[in-house]
C-alpha positions in Angstrom: -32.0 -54.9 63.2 -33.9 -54.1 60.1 -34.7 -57.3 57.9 -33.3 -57.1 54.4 -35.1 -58.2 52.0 -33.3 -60.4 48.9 -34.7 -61.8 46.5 -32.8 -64.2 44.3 -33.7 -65.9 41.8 -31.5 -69.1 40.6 -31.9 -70.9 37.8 -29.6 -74.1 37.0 -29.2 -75.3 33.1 -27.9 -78.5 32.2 -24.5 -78.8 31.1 -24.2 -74.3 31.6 -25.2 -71.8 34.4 -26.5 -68.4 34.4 -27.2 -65.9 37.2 -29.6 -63.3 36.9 -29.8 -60.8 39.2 -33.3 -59.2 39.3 -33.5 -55.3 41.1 -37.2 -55.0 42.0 -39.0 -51.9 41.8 -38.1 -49.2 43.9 -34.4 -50.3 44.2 -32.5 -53.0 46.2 -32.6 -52.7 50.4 -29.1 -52.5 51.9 -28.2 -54.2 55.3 -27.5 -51.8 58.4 -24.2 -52.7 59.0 -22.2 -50.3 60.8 -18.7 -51.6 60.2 -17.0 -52.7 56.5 -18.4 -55.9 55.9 -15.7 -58.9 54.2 -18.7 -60.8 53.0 -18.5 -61.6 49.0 -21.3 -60.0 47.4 -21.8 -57.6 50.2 -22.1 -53.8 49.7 -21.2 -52.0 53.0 -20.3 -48.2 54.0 -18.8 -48.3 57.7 -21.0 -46.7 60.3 -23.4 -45.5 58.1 -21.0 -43.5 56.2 -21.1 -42.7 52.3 -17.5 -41.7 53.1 -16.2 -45.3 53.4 -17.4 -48.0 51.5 -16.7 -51.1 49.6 -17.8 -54.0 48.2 -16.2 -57.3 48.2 -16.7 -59.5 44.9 -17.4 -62.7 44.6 -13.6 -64.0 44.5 -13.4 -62.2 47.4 -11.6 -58.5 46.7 -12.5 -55.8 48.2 -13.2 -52.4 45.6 -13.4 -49.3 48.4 -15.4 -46.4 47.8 -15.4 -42.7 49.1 -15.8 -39.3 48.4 -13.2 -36.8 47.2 -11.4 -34.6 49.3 -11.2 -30.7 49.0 -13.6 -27.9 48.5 -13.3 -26.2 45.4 -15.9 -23.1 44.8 -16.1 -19.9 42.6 -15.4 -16.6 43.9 -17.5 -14.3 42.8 -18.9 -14.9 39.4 -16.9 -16.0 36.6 -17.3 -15.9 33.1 -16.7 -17.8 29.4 -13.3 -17.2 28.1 -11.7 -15.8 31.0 -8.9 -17.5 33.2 -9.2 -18.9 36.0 -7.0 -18.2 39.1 -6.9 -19.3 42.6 -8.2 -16.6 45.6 -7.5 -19.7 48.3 -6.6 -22.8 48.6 -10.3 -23.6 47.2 -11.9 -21.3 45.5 -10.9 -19.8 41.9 -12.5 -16.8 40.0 -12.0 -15.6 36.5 -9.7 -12.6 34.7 -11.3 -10.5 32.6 -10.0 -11.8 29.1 -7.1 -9.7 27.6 -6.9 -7.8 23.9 -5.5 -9.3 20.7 -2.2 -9.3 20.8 -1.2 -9.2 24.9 0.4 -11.6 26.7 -0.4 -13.5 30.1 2.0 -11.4 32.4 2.7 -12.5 36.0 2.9 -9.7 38.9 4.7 -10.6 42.2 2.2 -10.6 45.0 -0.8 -10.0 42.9 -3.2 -11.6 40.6 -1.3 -12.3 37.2 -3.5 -10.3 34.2 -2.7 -9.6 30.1 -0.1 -6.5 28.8 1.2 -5.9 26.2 4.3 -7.3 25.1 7.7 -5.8 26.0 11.2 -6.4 26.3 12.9 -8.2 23.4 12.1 -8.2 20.0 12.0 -11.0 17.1 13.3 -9.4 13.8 15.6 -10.8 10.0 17.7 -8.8 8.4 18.8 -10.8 5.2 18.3 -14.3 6.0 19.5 -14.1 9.6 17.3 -14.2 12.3 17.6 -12.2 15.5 15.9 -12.6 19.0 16.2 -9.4 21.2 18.3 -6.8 19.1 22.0 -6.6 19.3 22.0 -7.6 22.7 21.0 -11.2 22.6 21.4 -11.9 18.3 20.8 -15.5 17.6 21.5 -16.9 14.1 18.8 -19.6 12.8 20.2 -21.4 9.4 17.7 -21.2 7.0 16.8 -24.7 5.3 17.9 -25.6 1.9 15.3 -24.3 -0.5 14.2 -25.5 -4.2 12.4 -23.8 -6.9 12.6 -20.3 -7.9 14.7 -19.9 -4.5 17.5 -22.1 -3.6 20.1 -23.1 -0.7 22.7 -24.8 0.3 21.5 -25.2 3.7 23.4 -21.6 4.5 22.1 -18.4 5.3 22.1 -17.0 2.0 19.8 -17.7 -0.8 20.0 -17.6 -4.7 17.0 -16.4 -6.4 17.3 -18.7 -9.7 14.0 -17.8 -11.0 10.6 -15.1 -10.9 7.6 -16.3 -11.3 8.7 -19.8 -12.6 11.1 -18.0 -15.0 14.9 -18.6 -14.8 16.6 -14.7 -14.3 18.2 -13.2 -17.4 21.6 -13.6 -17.0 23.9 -10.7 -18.8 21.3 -8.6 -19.7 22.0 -4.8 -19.8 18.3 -3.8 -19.3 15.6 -6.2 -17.6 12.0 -6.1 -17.3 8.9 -7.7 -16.6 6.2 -9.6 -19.1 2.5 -9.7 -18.1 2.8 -13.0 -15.8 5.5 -10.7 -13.6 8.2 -12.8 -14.9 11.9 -11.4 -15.3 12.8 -10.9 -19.1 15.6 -9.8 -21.0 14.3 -6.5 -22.3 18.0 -5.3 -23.6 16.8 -5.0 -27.4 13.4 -2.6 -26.2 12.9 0.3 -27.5 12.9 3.4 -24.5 9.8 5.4 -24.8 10.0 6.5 -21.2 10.7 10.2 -20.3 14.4 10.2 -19.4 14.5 14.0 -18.6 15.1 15.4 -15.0 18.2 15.5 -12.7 20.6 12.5 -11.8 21.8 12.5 -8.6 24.7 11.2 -7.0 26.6 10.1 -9.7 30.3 9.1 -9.3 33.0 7.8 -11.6 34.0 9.3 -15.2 31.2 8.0 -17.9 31.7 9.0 -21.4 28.8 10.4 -22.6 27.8 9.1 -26.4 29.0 11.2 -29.4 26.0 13.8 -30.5 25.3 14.0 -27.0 23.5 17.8 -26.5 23.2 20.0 -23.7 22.3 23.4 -23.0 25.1 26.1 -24.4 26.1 28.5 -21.5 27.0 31.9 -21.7 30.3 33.1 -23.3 33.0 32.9 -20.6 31.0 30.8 -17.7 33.0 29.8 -14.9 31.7 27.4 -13.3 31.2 23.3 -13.9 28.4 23.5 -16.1 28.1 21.2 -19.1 29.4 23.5 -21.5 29.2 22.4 -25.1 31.1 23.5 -28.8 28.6 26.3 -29.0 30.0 27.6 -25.8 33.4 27.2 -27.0 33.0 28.9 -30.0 30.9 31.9 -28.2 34.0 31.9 -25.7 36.3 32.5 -28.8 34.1 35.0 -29.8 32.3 37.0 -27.9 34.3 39.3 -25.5 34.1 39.2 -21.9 33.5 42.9 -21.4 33.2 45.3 -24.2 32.7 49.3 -24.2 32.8 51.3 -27.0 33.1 55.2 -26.3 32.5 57.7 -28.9 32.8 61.8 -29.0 35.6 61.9 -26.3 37.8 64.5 -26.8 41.6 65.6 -25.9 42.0 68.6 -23.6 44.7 70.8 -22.2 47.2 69.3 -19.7 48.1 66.0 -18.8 46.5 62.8 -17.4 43.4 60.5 -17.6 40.9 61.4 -20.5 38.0 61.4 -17.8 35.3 62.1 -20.3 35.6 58.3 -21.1 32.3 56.6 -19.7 30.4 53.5 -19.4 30.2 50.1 -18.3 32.4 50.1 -15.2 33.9 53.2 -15.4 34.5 56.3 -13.0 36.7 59.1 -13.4 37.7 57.7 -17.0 38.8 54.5 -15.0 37.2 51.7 -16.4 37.0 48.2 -14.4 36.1 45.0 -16.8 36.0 42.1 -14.3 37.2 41.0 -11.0 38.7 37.4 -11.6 37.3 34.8 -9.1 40.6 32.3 -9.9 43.4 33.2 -11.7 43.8 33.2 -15.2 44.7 34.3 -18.4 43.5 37.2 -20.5 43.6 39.2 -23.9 42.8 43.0 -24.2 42.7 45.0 -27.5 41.8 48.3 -28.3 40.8 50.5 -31.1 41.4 54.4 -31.6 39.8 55.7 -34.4 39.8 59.9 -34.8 36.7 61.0 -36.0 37.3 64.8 -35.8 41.1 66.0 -36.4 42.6 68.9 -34.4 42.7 71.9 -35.8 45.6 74.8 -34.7 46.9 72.1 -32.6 50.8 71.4 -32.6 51.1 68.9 -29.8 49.6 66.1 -28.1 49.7 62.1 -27.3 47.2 59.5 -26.1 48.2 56.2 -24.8 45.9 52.9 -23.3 47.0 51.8 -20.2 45.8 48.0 -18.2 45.9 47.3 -14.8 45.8 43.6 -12.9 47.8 41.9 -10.6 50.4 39.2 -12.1 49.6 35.5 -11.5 53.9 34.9 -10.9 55.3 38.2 -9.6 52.8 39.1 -7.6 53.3 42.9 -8.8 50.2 45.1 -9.1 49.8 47.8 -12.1 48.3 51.0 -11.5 48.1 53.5 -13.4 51.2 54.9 -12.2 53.2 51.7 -13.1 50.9 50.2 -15.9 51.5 48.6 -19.3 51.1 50.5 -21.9 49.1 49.3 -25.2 51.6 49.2 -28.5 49.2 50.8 -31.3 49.7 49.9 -35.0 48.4 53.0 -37.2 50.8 53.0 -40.2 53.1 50.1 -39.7 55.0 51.4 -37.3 54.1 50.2 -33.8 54.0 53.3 -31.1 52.5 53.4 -27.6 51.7 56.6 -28.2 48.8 58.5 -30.6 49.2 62.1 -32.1 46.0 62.3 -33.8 46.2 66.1 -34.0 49.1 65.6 -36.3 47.0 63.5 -38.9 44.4 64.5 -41.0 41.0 62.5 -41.2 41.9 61.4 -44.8 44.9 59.7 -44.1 45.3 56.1 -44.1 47.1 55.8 -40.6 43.9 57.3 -38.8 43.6 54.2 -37.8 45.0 52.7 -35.0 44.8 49.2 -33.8 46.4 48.2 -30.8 48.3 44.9 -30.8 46.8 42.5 -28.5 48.0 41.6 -25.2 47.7 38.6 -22.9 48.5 38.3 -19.7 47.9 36.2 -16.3 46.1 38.4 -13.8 45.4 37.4 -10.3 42.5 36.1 -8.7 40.9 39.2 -6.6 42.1 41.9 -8.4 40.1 44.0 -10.4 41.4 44.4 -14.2 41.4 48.2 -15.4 42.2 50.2 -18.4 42.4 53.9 -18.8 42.8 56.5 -21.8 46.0 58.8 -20.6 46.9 61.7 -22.3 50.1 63.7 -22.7 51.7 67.6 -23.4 48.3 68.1 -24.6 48.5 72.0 -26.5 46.8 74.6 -24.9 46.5 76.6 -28.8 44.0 74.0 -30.2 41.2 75.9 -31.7 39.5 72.7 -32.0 40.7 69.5 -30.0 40.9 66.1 -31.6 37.9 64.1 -30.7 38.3 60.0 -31.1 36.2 56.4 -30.9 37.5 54.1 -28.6 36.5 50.3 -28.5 38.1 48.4 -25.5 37.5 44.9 -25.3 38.5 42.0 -22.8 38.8 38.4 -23.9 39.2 35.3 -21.2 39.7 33.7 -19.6 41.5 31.8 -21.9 41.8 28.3 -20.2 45.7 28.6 -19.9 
């Protein structure tokens, strides 16, 4: 057996004692022992083994030694930042690090790596809170809040103040000051353009008094903002009008067809087709303008046709009302202008006006008919006629 040496050097003080232990150069010499020495003071592994060893101090406890157990290596060649997972039972190498934003997924039967988040999603909809949709909602209350926001530890929250500044309360018109605070701006004066189109308006506002708007034709049907201009230009203005001049009487009997113009064929004249029903005034003027001459005989009469709003009866020319003239205070539905002479007062005929409810769909029509014309005119009467249709009425 190898000698050990051990050098020790022991000094004793009076009255206190000190050991110092003194390593010389090139480190302390162990004994050979080749089992676990009990020995206080004695360092031993057990057959030569750094595996198994202890030392026993000088009160006699052993402190055991030995190396760890397992084998843990890299596979391959990992780098900073990525994550770490285990090929065996001991080795580990590294997964490539993921993009902002995914999530450490795990796969069944394969290495776990980062996606993208799926499945459910976190959102709040007016103080509430909700983990995975409809599905799966979940309620959090929100905490009682001070300042310009407050609580009552419920989900819904009062703003009391913007910006520092309590809310106008019963303002008609608010707006902001240059910190972004909420003021009452009720007493401002409106320079803003206010012009365009307001949609989806409900209710029934009065509009101030002076209000303006644009004044629509005479007669528009439709709901357009009409406005007293309109009214008056309703009142006024006829809803067809057709004056025909130079049309003269002939032999024989029926429609005056030399009557032309707006609407008319054949001496027919249509004036309007009503979209709804309503009610209407027509009037008519005859005046001769050249009197018959050798003439003995002959009539004229104004006919209208429409279909009536109650009866349900249509007028045509066959059944049709005829127009009650007023040429010398005596009301006639007939005209013998042949029999007047151009100097006479009652060469004037008006026709009294007459109003009526005509159907919707049904065109209104007037004609000029004429009557036993004589066949010994040298010269046959020629007249003016001015039509004109009024409506509808609003009644």
């Amino acid at each position: 057996m190898k000698q050990v040496v051990l050098i020790v050097l022991m000094l004793a003080v009076c009255c206190s004692a000190q050991v110092v232990l003194t390593v010389p150069p090139g480190g302390v010499l162990m004994p050979n022992v080749q089992t676990l020495s009990t020995d206080a003071g004695i360092f031993s592994c057990a057959s030569g083994s750094t595996n198994s060893c202890q030392w026993v101090d000088y009160a006699g406890t052993a402190h055991a030694f030995g190396a760890g157990a397992g084998n843990l290596n890299n596979s391959g060649t990992p780098l900073i930042h990525q994550t770490g997972v285990f090929v065996d039972a001991t080795h580990l190498k590294g997964i490539t690090n993921g993009t902002t934003g995914q999530v450490w997924t795990a796969t069944t039967g394969a290495d776990p790596g980062w996606a993208a988040a799926t499945g459910d999603t976190i959102t709040s909809t007016n103080g509430t809170i909700s983990i995975g949709g409809t599905s799966s909602a979940t309620t959090l209350d929100v905490v009682s809040l001070t300042g310009d926001v407050t609580t009552s530890g419920a989900n819904v929250a009062s703003v009391v103040k913007v910006n520092g500044l309590a809310v106008p309360v019963s303002a008609t018109l608010a707006g902001t000051n240059s910190l972004g605070q909420l003021v009452n701006a009720s007493a401002a004066a409106i320079s803003n353009n206010t012009s365009g189109t307001a949609a989806n308006l409900s209710g029934t506002p009065a509009l101030p008094s002076g209000t303006t708007a644009t004044t629509q034709g005479a007669y528009t049907n439709n709901t357009t903002l009409a406005t007293s201009a309109a009214v008056y230009a309703q009142n006024d203005v006829p809803l067809y009008s057709n004056p025909m001049t130079g049309v003269a009487m002939s032999t024989g009997t029926g429609v005056v067809t030399v009557g032309t113009g707006t609407g008319c064929t054949s001496g027919v004249c249509t004036m309007t087709t009503p979209s709804v029903d309503g009610t209407y005034r027509f009037v008519i003027q005859a005046v001769p303008t050249t009197a018959g001459v050798g003439c003995t005989a002959g009539t004229l009469r104004a006919n209208i046709f429409y279909r009536d709003v109650d009866t349900g009866t249509t007028y045509t020319d066959a059944s049709s009302l005829n127009i009650a003239f007023n040429g010398s205070g005596t009301l006639s539905v007939s005209l013998i202008p042949n029999a007047l002479a151009l100097t006479s007062g009652a060469i004037n005929w008006k026709s009294v006006p007459i109003e009526f409810r005509a159907k919707a769909g049904t065109a209104i029509q007037y004609d000029i008919n004429q009557t036993a014309a004589s066949a010994n005119c040298t010269t046959f009467p020629i007249l003016t006629f001015r039509p004109a249709l009024y409506g509808p009425l609003g009644y």
